[in-house]
N, CA, C and O of each residue as an XYZ file, in Angstrom:
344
protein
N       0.277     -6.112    -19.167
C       1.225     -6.934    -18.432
C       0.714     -7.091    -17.000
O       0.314     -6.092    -16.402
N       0.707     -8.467    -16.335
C       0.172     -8.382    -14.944
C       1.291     -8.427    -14.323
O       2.453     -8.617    -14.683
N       0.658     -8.175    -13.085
C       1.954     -7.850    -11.840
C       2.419     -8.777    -11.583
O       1.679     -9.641    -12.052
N       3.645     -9.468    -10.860
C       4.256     -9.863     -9.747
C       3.623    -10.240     -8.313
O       3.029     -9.538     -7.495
N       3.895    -11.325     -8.308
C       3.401    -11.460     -6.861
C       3.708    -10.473     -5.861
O       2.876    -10.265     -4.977
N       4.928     -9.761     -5.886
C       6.085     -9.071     -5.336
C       5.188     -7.672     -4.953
O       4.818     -7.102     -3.927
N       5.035     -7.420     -6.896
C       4.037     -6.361     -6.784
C       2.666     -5.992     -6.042
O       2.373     -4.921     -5.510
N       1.698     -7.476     -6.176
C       0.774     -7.507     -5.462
C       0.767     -7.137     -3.925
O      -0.052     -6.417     -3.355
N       1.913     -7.819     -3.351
C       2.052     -7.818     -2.146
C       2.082     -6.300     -1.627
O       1.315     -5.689     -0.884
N       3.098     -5.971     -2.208
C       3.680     -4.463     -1.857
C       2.516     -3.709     -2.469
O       2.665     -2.528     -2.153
N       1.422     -3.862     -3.205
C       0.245     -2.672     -2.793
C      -0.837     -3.375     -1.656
O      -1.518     -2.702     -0.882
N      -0.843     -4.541     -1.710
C      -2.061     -4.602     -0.256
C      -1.332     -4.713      0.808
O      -1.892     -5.282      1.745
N      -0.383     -4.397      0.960
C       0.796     -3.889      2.175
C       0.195     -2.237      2.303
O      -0.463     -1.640      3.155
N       0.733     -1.911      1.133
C       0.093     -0.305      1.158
C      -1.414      0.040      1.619
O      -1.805      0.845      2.463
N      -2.061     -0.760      0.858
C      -3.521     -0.348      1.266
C      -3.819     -1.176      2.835
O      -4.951     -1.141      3.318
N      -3.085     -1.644      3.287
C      -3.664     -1.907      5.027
C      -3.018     -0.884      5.641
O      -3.453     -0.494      6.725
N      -1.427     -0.034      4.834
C      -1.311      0.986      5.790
C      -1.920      2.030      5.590
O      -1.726      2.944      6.392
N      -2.899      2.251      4.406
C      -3.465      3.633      4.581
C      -4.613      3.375      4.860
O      -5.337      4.370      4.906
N      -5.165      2.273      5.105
C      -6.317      2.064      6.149
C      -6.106      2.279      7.525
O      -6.955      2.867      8.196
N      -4.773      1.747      8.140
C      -4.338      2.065      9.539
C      -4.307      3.394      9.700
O      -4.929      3.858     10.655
N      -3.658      4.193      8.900
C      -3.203      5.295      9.315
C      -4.564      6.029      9.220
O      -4.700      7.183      9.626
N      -5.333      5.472      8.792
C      -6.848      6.170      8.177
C      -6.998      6.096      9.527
O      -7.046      7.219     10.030
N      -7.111      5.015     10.469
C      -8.023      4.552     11.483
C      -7.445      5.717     12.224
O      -8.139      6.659     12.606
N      -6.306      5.637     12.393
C      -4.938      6.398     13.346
C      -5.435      8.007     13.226
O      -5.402      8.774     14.189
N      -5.814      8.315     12.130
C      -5.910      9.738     12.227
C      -7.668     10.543     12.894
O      -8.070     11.698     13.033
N      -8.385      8.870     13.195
C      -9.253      9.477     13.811
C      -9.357      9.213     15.485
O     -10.368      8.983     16.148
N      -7.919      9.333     15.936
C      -7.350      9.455     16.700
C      -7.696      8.325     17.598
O      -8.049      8.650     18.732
N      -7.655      6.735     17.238
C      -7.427      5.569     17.506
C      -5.998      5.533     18.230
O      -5.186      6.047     17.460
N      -5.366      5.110     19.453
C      -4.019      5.249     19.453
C      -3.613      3.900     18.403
O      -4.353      3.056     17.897
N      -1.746      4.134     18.292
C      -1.521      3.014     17.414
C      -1.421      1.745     18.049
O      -1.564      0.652     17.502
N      -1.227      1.917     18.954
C      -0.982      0.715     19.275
C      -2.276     -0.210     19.495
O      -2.218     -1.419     19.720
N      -3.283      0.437     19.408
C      -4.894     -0.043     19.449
C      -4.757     -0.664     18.192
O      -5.184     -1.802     17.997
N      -3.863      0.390     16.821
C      -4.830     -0.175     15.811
C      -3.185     -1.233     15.427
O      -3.302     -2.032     14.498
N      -2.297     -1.194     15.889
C      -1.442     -2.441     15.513
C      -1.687     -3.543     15.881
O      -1.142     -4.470     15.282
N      -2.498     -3.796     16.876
C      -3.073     -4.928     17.819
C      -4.486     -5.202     16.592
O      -4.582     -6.295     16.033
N      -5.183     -4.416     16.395
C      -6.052     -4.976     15.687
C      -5.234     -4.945     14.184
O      -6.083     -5.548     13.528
N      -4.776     -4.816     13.775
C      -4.242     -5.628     12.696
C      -3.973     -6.458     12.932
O      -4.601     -7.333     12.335
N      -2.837     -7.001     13.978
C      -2.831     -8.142     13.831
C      -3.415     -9.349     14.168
O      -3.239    -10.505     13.782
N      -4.289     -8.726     15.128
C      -5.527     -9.980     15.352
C      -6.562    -10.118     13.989
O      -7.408    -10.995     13.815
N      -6.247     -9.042     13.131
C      -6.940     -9.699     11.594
C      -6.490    -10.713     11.087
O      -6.954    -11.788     10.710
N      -4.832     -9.905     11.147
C      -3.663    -10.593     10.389
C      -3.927    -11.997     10.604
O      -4.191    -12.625      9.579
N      -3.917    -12.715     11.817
C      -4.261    -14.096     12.635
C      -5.215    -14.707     11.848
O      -5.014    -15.794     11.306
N      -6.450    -13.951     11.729
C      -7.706    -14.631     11.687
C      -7.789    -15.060     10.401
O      -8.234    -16.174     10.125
N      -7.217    -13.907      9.187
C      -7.048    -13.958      7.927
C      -6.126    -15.480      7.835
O      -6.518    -16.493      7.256
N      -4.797    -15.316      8.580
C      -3.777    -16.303      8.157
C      -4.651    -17.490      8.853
O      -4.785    -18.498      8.158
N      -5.241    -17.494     10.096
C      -5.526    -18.715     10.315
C      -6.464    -19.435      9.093
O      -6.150    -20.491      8.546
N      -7.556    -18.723      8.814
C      -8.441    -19.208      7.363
C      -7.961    -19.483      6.171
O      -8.489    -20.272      5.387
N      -6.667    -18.685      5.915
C      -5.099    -18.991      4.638
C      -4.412    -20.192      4.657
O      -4.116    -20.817      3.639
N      -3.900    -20.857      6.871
C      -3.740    -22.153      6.764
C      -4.541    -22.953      6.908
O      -4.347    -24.140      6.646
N      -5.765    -22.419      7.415
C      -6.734    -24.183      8.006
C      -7.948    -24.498      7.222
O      -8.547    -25.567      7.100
N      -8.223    -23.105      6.620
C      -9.816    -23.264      5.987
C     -10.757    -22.032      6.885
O     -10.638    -21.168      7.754
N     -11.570    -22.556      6.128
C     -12.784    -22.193      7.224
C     -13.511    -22.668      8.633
O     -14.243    -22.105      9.447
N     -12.847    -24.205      8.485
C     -13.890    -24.994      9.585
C     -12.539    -24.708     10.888
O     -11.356    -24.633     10.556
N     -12.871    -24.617     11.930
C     -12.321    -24.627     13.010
C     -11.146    -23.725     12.764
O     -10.991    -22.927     11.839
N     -10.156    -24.072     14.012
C      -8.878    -23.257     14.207
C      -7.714    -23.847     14.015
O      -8.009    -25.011     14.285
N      -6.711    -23.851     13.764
C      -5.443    -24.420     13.477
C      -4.960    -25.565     14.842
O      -5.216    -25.535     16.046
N      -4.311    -26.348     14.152
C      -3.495    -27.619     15.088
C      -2.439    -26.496     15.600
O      -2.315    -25.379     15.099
N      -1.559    -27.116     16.914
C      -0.877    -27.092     17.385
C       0.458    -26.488     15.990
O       0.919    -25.379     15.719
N       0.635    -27.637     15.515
C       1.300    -26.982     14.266
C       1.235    -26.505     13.451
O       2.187    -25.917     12.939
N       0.212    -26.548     13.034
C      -0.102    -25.232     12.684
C      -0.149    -23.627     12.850
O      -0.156    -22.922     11.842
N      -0.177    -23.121     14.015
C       0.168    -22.369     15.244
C       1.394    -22.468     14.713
O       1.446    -22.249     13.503
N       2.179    -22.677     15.140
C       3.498    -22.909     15.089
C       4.419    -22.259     13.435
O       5.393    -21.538     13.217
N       3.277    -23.130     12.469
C       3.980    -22.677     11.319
C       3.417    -21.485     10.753
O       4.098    -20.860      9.940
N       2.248    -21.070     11.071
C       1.842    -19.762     10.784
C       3.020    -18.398     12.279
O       3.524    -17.493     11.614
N       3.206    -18.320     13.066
C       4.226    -18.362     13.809
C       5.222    -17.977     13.403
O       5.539    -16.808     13.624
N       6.161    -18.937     12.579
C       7.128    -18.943     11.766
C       7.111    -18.387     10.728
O       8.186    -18.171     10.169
N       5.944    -17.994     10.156
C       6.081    -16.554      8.803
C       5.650    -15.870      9.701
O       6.333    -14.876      9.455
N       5.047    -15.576     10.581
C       5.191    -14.091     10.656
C       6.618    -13.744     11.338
O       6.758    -12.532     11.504
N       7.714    -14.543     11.775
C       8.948    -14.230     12.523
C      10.019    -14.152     11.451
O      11.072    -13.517     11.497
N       9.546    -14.926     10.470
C      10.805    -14.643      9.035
C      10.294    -13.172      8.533
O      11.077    -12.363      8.034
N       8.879    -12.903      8.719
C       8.794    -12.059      7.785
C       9.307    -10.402      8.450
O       9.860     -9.470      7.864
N       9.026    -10.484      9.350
C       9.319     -9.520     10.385
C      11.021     -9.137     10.590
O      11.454     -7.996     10.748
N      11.926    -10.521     10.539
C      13.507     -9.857     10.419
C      13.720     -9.780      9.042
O      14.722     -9.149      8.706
N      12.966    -10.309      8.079
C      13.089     -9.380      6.966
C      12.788     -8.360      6.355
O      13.395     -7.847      5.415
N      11.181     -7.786      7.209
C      11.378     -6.008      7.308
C      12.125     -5.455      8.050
O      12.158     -4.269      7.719
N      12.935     -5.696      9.120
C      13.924     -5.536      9.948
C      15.236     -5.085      8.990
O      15.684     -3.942      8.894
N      15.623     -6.033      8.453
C      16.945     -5.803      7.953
C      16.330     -5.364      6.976
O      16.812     -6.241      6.258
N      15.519     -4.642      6.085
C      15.285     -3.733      5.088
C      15.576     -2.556      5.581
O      16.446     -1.813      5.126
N      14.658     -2.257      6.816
C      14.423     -1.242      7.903
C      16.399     -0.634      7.826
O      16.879      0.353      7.269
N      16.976     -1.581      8.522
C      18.007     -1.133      8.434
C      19.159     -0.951      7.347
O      20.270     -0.515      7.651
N      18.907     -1.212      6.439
C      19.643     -1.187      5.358
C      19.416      0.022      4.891
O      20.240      0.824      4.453
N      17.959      0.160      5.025
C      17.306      1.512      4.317
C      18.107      2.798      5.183
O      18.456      3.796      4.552
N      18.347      2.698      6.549
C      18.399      3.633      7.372
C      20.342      3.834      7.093
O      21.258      4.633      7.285
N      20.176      3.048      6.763
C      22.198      3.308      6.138
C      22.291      4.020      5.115
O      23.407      4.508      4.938
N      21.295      4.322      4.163
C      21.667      5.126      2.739
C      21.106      5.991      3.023
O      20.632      6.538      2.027
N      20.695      6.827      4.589
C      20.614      8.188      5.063
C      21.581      8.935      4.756
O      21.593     10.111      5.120
């Protein structure tokens, strides 16, 4: 049976955090290595919306932008939902 997109997601979610934390434990501060994630994160998504050749339009910017801000209050309100069934 193959996975879920759902599924997919939620292990290469996992495996960038145990690469971070990999980085983290050779005493990288985090915030070094949250910054370089997400300047991957960028470079990856920019090549996800534009291609390979050049850098994203204006709107482009914009709509790459806009997933990462949906996606973020929706680990947010997980975050907190989770922290209620403490």
């Amino acid at each position: 049976m193959s996975k879920s997109d759902a599924e997919l997601i939620s292990d290469a979610v996992n495996r960038f955090i145990d690469l971070a934390n990999s980085i983290k434990n050779e005493d990288v501060d985090v915030n070094i290595v949250a910054t370089a994630l997400m300047s991957a994160s960028g470079i990856y998504s920019t090549y996800a919306a534009g291609g390979n050749q050049g850098g994203l339009t204006e709107k482009g910017v914009e709509k790459v932008a806009a997933a990462y801000k949906s996606e973020l209050a929706r680990i947010q309100e997980v975050k907190r939902a989770n922290a209620g069934k403490l």
